[in-house]
VOPAGU-2260 file (C-alpha; in pm, 1 decimal, decimal comma):
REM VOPAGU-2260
SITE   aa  ch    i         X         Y         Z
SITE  UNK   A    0       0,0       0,0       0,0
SITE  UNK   A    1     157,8     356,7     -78,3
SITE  UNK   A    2     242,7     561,2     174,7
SITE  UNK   A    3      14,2     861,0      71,3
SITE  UNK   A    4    -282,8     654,9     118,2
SITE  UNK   A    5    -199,4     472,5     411,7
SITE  UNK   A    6     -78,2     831,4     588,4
SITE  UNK   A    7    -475,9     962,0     513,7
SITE  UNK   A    8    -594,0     612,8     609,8
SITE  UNK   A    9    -410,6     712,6     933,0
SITE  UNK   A   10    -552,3    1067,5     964,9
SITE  UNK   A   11    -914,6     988,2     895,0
SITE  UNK   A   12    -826,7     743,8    1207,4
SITE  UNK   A   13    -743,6    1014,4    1412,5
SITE  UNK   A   14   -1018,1    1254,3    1282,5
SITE  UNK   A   15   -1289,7    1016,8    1385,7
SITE  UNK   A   16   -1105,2     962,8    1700,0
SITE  UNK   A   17   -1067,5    1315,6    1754,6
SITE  UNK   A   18   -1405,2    1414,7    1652,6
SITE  UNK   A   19   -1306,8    1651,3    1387,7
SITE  UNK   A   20   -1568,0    1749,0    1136,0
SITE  UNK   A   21   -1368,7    1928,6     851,5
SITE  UNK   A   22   -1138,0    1702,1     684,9
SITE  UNK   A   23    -785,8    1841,8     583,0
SITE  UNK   A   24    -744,8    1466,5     350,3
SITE  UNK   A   25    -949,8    1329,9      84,8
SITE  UNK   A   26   -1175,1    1044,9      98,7
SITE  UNK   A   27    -961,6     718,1      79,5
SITE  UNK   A   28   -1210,5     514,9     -51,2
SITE  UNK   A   29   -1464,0     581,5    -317,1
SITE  UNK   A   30   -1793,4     406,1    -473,6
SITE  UNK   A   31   -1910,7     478,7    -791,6
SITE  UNK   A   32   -2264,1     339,7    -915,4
SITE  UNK   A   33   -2285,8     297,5   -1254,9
SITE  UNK   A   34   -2657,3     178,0   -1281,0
SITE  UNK   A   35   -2922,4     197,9   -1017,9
SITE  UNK   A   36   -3111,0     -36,9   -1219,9
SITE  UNK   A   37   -3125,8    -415,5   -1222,7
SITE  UNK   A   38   -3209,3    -667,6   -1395,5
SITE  UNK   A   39   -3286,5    -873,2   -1083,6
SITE  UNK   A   40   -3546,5    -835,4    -797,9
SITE  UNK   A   41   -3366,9    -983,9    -482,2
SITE  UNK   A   42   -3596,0   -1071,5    -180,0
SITE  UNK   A   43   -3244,5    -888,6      36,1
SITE  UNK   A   44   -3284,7    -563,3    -158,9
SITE  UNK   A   45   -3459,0    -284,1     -84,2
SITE  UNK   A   46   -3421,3     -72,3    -411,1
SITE  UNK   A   47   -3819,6    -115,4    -533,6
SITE  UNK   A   48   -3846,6      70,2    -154,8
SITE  UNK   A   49   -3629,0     370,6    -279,2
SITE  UNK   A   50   -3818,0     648,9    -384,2
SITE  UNK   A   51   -3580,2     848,0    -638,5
SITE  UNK   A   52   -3516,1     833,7   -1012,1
SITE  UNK   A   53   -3243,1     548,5   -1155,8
SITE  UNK   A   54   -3074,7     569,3   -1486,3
SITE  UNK   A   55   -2758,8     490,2   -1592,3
SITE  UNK   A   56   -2398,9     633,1   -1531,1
SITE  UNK   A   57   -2308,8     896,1   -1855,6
SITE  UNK   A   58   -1956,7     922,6   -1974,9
SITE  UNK   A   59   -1954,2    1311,6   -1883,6
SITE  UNK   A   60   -2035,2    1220,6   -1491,5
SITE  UNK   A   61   -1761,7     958,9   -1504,7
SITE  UNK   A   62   -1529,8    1198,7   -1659,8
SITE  UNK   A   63   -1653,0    1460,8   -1359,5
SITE  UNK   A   64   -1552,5    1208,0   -1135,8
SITE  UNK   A   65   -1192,9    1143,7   -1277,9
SITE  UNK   A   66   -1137,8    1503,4   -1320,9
SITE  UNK   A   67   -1263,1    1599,0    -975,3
SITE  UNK   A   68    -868,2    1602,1    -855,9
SITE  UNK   A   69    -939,1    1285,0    -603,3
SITE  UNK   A   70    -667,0    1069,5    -570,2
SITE  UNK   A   71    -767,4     734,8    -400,2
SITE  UNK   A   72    -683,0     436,3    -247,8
SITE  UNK   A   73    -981,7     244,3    -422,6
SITE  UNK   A   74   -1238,0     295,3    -672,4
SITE  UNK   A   75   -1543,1      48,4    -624,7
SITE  UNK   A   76   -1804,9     -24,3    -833,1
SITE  UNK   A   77   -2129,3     -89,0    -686,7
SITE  UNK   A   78   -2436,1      14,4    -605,9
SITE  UNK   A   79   -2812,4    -112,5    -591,7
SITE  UNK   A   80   -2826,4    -144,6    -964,6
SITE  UNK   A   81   -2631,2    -398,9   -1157,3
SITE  UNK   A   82   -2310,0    -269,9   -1235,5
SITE  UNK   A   83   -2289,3    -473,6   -1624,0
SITE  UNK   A   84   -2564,2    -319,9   -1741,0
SITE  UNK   A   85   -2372,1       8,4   -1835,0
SITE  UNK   A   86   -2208,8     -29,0   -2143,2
SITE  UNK   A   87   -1955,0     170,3   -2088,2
SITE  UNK   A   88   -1793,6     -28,7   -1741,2
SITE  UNK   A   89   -1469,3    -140,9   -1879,9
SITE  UNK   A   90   -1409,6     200,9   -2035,8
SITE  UNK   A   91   -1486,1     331,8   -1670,3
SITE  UNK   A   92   -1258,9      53,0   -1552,8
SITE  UNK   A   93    -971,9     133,5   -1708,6
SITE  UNK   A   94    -959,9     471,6   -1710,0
SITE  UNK   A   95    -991,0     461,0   -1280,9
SITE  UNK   A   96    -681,1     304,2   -1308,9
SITE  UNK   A   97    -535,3     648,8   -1361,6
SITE  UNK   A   98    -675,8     833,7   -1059,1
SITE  UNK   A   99    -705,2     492,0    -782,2
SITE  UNK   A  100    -448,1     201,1    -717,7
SITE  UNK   A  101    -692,1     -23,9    -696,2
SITE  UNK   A  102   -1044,2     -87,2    -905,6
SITE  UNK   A  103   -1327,0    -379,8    -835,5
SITE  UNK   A  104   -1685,1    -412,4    -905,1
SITE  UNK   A  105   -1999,0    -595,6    -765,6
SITE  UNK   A  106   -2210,8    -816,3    -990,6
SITE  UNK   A  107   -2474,1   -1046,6   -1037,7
SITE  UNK   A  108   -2261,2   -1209,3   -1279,1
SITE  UNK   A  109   -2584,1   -1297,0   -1480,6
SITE  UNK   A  110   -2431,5   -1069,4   -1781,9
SITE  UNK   A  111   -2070,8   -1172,3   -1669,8
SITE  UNK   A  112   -2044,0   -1324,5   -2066,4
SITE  UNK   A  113   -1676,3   -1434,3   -2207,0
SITE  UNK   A  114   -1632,4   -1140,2   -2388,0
SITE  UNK   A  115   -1710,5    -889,4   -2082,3
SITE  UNK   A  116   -1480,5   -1115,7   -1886,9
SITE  UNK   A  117   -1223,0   -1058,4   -2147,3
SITE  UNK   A  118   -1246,5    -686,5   -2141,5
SITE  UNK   A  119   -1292,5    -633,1   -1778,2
SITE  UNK   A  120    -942,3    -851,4   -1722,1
SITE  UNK   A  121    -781,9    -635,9   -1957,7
SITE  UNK   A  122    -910,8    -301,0   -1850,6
SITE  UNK   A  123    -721,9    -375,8   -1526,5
SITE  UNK   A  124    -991,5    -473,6   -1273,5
SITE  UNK   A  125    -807,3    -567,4    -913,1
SITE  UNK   A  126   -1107,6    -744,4    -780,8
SITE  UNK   A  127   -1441,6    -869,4    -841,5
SITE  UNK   A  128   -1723,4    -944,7    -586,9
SITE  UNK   A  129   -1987,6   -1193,7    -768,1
SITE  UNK   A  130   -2300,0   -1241,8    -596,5
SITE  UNK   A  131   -2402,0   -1574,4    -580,3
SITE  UNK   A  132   -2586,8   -1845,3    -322,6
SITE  UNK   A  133   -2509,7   -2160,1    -448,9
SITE  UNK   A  134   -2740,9   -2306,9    -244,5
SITE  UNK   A  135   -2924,1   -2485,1    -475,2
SITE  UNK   A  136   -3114,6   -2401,8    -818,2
SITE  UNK   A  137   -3455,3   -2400,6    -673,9
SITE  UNK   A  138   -3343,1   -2200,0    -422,2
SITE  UNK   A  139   -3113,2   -1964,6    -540,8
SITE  UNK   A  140   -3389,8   -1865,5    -797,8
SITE  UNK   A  141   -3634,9   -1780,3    -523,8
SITE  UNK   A  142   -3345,4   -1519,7    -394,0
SITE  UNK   A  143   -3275,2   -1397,0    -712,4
SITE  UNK   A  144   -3574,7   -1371,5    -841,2
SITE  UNK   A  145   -3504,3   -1309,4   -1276,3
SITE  UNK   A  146   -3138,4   -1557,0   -1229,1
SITE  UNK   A  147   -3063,2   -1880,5   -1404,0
SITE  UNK   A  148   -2883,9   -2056,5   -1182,7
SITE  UNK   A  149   -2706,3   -2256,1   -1415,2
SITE  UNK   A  150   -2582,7   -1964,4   -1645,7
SITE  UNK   A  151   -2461,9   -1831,4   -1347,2
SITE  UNK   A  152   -2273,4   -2096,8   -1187,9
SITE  UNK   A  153   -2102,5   -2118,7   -1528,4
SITE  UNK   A  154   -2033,4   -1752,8   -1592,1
SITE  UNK   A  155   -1867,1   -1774,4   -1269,3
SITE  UNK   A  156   -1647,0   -2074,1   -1364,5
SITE  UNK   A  157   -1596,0   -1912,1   -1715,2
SITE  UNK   A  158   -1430,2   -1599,3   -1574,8
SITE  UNK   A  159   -1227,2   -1773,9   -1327,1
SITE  UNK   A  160   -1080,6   -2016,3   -1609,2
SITE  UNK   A  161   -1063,7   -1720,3   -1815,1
SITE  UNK   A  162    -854,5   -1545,1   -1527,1
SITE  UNK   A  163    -599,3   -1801,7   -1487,8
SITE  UNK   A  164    -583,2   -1830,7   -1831,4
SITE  UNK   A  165    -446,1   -1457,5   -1855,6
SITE  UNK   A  166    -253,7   -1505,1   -1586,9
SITE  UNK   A  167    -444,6   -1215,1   -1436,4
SITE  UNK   A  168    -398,6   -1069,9   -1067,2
SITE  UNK   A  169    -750,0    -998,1   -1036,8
SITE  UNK   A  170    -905,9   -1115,1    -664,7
SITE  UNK   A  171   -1256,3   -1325,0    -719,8
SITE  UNK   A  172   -1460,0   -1266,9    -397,2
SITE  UNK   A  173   -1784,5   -1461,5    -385,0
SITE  UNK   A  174   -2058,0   -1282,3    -219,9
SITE  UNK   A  175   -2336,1   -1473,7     -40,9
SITE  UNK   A  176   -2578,9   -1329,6     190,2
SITE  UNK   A  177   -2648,1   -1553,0     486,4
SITE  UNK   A  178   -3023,8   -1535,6     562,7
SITE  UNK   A  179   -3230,6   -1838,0     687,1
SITE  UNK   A  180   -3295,1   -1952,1     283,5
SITE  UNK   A  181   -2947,9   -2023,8     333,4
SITE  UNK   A  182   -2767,1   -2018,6     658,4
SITE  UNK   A  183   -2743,0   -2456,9     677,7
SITE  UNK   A  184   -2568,4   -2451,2     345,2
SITE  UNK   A  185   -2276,6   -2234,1     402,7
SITE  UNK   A  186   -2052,2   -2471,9     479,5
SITE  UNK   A  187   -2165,4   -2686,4     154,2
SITE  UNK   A  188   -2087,4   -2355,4     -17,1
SITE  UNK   A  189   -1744,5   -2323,2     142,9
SITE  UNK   A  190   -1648,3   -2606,5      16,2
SITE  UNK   A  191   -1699,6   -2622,7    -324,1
SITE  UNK   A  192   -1579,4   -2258,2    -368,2
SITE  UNK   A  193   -1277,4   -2173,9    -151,0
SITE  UNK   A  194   -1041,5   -2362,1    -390,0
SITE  UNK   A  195   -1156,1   -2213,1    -698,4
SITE  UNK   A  196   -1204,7   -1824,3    -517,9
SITE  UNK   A  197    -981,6   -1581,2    -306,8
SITE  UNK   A  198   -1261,7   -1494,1     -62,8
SITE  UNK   A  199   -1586,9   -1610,6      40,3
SITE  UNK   A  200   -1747,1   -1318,4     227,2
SITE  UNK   A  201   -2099,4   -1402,7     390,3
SITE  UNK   A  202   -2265,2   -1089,7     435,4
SITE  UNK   A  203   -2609,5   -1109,6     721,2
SITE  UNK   A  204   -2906,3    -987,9     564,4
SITE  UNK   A  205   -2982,9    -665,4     672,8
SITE  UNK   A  206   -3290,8    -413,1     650,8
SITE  UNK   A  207   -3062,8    -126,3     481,8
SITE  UNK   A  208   -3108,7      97,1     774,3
SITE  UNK   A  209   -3489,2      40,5     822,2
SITE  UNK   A  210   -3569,4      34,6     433,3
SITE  UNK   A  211   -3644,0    -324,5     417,5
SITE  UNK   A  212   -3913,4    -525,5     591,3
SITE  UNK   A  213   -3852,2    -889,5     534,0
SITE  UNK   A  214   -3968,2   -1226,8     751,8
SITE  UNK   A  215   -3628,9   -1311,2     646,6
SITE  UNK   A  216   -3448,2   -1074,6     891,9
SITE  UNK   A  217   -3494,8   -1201,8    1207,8
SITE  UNK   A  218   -3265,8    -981,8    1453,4
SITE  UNK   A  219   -3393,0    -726,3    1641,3
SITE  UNK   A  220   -3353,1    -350,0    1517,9
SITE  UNK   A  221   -3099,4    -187,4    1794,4
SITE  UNK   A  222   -2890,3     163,4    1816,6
SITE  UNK   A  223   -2589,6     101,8    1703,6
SITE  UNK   A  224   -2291,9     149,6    1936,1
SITE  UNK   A  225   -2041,1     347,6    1771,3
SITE  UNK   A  226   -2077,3     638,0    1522,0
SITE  UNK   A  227   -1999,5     521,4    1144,5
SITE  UNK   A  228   -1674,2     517,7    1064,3
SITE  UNK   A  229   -1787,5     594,5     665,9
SITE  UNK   A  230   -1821,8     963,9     630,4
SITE  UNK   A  231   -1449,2    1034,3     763,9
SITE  UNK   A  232   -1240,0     825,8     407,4
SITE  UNK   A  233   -1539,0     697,2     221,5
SITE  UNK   A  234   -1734,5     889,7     -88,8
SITE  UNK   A  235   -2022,9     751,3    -303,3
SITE  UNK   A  236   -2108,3     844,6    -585,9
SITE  UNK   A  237   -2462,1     807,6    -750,5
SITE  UNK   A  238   -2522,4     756,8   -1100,6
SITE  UNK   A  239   -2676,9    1083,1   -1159,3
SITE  UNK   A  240   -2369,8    1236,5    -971,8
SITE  UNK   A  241   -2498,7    1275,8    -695,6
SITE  UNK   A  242   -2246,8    1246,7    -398,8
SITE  UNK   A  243   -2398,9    1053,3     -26,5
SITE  UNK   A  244   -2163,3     915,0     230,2
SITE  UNK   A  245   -2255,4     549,9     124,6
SITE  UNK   A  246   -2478,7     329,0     -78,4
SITE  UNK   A  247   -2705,5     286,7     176,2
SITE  UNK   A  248   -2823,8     599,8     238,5
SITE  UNK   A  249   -3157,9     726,7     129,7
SITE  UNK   A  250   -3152,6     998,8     375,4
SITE  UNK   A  251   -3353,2    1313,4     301,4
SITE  UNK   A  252   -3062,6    1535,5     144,0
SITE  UNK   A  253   -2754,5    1482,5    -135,1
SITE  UNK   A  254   -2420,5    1628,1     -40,6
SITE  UNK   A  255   -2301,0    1770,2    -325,1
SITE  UNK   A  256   -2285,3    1689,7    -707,5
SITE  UNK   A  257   -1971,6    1576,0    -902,7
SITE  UNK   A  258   -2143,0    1746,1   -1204,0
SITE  UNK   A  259   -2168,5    2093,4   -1006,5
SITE  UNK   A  260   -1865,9    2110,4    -770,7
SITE  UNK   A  261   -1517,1    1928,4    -676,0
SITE  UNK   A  262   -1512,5    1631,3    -441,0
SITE  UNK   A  263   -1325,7    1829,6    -212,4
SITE  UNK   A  264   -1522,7    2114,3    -175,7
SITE  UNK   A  265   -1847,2    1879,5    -152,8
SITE  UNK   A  266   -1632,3    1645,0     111,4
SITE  UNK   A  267   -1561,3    1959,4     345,3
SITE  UNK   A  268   -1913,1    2119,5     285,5
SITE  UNK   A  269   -2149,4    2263,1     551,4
SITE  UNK   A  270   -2407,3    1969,8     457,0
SITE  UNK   A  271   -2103,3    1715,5     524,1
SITE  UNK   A  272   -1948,7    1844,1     796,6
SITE  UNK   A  273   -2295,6    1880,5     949,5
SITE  UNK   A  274   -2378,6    1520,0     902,6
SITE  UNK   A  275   -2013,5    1400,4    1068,0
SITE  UNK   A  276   -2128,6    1662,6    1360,7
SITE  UNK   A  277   -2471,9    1434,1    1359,7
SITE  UNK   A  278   -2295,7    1083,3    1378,4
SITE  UNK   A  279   -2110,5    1176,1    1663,6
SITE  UNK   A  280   -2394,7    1294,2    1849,0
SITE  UNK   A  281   -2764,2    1222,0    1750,0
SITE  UNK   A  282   -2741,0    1058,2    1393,1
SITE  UNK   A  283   -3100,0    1053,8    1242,6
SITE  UNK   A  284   -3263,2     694,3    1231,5
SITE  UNK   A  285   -3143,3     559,6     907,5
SITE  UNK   A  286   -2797,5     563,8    1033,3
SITE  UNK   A  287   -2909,1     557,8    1407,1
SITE  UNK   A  288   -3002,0     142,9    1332,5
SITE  UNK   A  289   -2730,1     116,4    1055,7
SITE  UNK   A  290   -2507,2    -199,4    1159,6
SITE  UNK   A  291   -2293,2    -226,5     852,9
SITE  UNK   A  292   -1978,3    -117,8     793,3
SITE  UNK   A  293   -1889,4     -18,1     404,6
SITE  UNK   A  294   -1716,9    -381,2     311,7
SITE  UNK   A  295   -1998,1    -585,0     440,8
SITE  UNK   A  296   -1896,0    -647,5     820,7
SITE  UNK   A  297   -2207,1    -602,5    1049,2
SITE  UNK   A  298   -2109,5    -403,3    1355,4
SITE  UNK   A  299   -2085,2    -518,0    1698,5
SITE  UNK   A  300   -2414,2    -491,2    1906,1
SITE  UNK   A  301   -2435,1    -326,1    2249,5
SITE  UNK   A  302   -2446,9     -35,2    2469,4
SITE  UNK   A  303   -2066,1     118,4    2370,1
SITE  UNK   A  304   -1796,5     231,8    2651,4
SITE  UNK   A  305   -1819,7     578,3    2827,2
SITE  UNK   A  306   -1456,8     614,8    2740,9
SITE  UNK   A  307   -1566,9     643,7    2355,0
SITE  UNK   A  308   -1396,1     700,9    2086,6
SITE  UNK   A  309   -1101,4     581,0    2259,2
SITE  UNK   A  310   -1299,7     250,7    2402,3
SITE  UNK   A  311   -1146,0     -92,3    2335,5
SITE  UNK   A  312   -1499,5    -178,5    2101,4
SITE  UNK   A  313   -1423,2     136,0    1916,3
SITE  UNK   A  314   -1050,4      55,5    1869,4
SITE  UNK   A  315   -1111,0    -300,8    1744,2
SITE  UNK   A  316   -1373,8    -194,0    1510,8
SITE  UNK   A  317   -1140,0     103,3    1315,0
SITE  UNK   A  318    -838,4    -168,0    1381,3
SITE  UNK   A  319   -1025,6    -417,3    1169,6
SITE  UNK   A  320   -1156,5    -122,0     882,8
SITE  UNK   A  321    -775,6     -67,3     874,7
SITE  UNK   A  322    -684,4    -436,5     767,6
SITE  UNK   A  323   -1011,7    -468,5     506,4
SITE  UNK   A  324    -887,9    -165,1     343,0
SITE  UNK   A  325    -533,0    -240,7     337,3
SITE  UNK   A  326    -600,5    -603,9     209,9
SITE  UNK   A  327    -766,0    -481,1    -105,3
């Protein structure tokens, strides 16, 4: 990891720590969506509860983005659409390369074809998360409701082959989101994948900060413990430009747009600031029952130490956002 980014990795540690609301660093991490539509409708997501407009990433935002004068430790593509369906990802890809050291994407992987595999490994992609609960086909389908589970499986398989192949030093993570559809076969699931993936990360379904209302969530809502750790080195970015703290909010205000004004001034604005000052002391309710961190980790529950932010719980959780983000 370059010193640069570890050194503001380091200071948006101590900011949180500190309490500081203006932020003398950029972000270290940043999102970008490039669709917030899919061509899935997951029984886990709660975009059909989202009340704003989707579309698709343009090449002028992008540009916006890459022009915006952040330089970053990674550039993530993600969001609550499917990332494939923009035409334009391994463009988008390949030109992050110049502004990030490193550049993944989420995916379905049901559009994950040979030739997109081809073109993503050769843009330079670093990592790829591909969701997928290989559970069984009945199953899986009821999850991902629109999926064939067998095109999947094998677009999967294809772009590993097709990896090792190329001799390409591109990280396959396999998603799967542990919810009582699928909890008894993750160890079936480990199994079969871990010698054909990097990572398996099982992510607990979660109601997106109170969005979601599912049978399948079965834990109780509680405060969260410790302020998110998010709005001190992470920036998302919305297809429509639009610029939010992370891809789960659906609060009632944007921060900023790429297309209007530069990260920076839209990371140190009164709206941002304000919402860093709100964290720390009476964040509203869809981050008051947030308990996810931004690479999938659900936060410890409990009451948190009066000695916050310098508590042991606090330390632990920023020690282990340290290794996630150095890892990638």
């Amino acid at each position: 990891m370059k010193k640069k980014y570890f050194f503001n990795l380091y200071k948006a540690f101590y900011a949180y720590n500190h309490k500081k609301t203006h932020l003398p660093y950029p972000p270290v991490m940043g999102s970008v969506e490039p669709s917030s539509i899919c061509n899935l409708n997951c029984v886990m997501c709660a975009m059909d509860k989202v009340n704003r407009k989707k579309g698709i990433m343009s090449l002028d935002t992008f540009e916006n983005i890459i022009n915006s004068g952040a330089h970053i430790r990674t550039m993530d593509f993600t969001g609550h659409g499917e990332s494939l369906l923009n035409k334009n990802l391994e463009y988008f890809v390949k030109r992050s390369k110049t502004v990030a050291e490193k550049v993944g994407l989420t995916t379905n992987a049901t559009l994950l074809n040979m030739d997109k595999s081809n073109d993503l490994l050769f843009a330079g992609l670093d990592w790829i998360c591909l969701s997928f609960e290989d559970v069984n086909k009945q199953v899986y389908e009821s999850i991902r409701i629109g999926a064939n589970y067998d095109a999947v499986e094998s677009n999967i398989k294809s772009f590993i082959m097709l990896k090792n192949m190329m001799v390409k030093n591109c990280k396959v993570i396999l998603v799967v989101v542990d919810s009582p559809l699928t909890h008894d076969s993750l160890d079936k699931i480990q199994s079969k994948w871990s010698p054909l993936v990097d990572t398996i990360k099982i992510v607990p379904i979660h109601d997106w900060g109170g969005i979601l209302d599912s049978s399948l969530i079965q834990q109780s809502r509680e405060v969260r413990p410790y302020p998110c750790f998010e709005a001190w080195y992470h920036v998302y970015v919305r297809w429509d430009g639009s610029v939010v703290p992370c891809c789960l909010w659906e609060g009632k205000t944007d921060f900023g747009n790429i297309n209007e004004q530069p990260i920076m001034d839209i990371w140190n604005s009164e709206t941002y600031k304000s919402f860093r000052k709100s964290l720390l002391n009476n964040p509203e309710d869809h981050c008051r029952y947030c308990h996810l961190d931004l690479l999938g980790s659900v936060f410890p529950l409990g009451k948190p130490e009066p000695t916050f932010p310098l508590s042991k719980g606090a330390f632990e959780l920023l020690v282990s956002g340290f290794g996630k983000v150095i890892k990638r």
